[in-house]
NULOMAR-458149 format. One record per residue: x, y, z of N, C-alpha, C in turn; residue in one letter. Coordinates in steps of 0.001 Angstrom, whole numbers, plus 500000, padded with zeros to 6 digits. Example, Ala and Ser with C-alpha at 12.3 -4.5 7.8 and 13.67 -1.06 7.14 Angstrom:
<nodes>
513190494310507800512300495500507800513200496700507800a
512850497750507080513670498940507140512900500030507870s
</nodes>
This chain:
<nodes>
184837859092233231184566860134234204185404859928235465x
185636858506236316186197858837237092187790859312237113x
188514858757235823190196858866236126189927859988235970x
188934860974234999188997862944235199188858863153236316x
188032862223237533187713863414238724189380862664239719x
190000861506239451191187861002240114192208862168239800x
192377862275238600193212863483238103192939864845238456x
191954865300238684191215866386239336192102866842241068x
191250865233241079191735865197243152193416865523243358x
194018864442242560195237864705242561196272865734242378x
195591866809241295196379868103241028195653869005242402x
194342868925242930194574869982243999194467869280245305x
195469868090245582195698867793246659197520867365246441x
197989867713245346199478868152245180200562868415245866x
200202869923246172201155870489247063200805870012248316x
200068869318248922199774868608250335200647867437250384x
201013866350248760201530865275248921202913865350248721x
203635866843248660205074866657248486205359867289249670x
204155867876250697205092868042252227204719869678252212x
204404870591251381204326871987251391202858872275252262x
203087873629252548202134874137254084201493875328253485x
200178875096253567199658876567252913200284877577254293x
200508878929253684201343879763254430199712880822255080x
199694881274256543198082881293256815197968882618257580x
197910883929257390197398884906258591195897884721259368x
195646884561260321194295884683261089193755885782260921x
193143886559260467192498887849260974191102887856261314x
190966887537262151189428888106263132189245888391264379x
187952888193265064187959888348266616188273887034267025x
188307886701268470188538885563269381187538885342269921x
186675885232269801185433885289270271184580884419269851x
183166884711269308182035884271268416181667883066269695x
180171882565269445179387881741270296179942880622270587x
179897880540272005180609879221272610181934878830272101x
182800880329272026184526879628271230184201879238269790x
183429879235269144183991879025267752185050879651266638x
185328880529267550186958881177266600187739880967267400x
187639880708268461188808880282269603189357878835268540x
188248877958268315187932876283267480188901875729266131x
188047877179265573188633877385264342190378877689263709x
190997878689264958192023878735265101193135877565265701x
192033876970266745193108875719267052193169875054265742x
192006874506265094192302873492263830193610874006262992x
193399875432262355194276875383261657195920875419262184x
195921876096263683197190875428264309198183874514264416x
197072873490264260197230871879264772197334871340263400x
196744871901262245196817870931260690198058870961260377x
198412869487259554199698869469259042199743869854257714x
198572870586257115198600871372256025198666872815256113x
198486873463257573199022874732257377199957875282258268x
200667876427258184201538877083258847201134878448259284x
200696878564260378200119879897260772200992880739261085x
201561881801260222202375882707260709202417883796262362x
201012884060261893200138884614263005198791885107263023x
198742886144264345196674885858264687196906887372264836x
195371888156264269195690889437264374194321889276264773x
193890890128266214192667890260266884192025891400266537x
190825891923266069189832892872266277188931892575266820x
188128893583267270187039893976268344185849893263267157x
184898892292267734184250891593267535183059891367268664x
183157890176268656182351889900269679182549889946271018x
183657890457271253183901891467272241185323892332272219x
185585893188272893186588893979272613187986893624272676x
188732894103271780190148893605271349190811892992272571x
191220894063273371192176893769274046191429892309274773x
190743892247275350189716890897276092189950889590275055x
189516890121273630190092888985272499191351888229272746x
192715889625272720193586889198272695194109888242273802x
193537888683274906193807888013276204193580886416275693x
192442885975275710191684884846275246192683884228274202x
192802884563273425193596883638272098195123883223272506x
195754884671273659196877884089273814197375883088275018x
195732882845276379195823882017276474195617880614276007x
194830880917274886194421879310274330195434879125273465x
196493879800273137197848879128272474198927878863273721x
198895879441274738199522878946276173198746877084276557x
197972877109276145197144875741276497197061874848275450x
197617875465274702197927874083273373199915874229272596x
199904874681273358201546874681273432202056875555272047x
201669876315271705202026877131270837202084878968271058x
202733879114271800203163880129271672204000880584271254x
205017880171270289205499880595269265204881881746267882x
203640881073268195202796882367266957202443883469267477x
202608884372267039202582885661267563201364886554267356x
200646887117267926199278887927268190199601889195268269x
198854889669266764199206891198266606197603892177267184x
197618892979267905196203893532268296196197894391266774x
194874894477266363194244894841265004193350896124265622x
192355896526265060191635897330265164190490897507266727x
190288898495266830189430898100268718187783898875267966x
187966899671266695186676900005266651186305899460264871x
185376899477264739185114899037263240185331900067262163x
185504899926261218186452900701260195184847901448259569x
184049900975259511182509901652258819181544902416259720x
182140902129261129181276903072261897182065904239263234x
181567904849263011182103906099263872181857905604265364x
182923906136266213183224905878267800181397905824268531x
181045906701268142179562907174268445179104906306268384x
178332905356267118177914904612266560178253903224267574x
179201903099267827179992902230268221179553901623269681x
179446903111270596179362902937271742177666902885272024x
177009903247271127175178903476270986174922901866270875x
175885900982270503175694899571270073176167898845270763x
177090899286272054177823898397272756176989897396273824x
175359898154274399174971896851275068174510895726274182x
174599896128273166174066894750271942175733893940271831x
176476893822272569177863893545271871178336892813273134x
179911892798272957180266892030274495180067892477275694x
180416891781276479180418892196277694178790892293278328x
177897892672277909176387892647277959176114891473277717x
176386891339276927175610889637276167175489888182276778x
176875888542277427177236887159278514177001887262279541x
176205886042280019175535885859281507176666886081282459x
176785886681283510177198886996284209178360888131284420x
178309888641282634179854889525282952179372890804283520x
180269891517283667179465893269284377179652894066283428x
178568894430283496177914895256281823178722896331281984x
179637897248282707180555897833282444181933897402281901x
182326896440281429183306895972281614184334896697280396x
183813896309279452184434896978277841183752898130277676x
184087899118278767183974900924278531185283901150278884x
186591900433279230187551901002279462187703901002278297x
187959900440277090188616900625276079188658901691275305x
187117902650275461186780903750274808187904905188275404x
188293905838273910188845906735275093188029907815275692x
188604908661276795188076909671277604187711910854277028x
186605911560276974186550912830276329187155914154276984x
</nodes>
């Protein structure tokens, strides 16, 4: 049993031992509780098993453009700005603008102690 699970380990830790980089798009928000996708993105930054082509931001846990801000300073602060941050979507693909904005004090900008609960209504457009 064990040389099967040695042989096991070895074929899918392979392409790690001849030097190759899993090739990696980011796609989510920048956001989530206390930075944990801010976290998540540094790791795979920083691994010498992957190569992050780039980070594509949607409106999450708080709104895109605010995302984007955030991620591209935390690659200014870990010395990678070389990867490039594409802005993604600002409203969710399953719910209508309406929907959207009926849900926004449940969402950013509300949620966090001290921000001003107007803050992410610029993003909506004007009727």
């Amino acid at each position: 049993m064990k040389p099967v699970l040695s042989a096991l380990l070895a074929l899918a830790l392979c392409p790690f031992a001849v030097g190759e980089k899993r090739l990696v798009i980011v796609d989510q928000d920048g956001s989530g509780p206390g930075g944990s996708n801010q976290m998540a993105m540094m790791v795979l930054l920083q691994s010498p098993e992957a190569q992050v082509l780039g980070l594509t931001m949607v409106t999450g846990n708080a709104w895109r453009d605010e995302e984007v801000q955030h991620t591209l300073r935390m690659l200014e602060l870990i010395g990678r700005t070389d990867v490039p941050v594409v802005p993604g979507a600002v409203f969710p693909l399953v719910r209508t603008q309406q929907g959207t904005r009926l849900a926004t004090p449940l969402g950013a900008g509300s949620s966090r102690p001290g921000a001003p609960g107007g803050q992410h209504r610029r993003f909506f457009p004007q009727p």
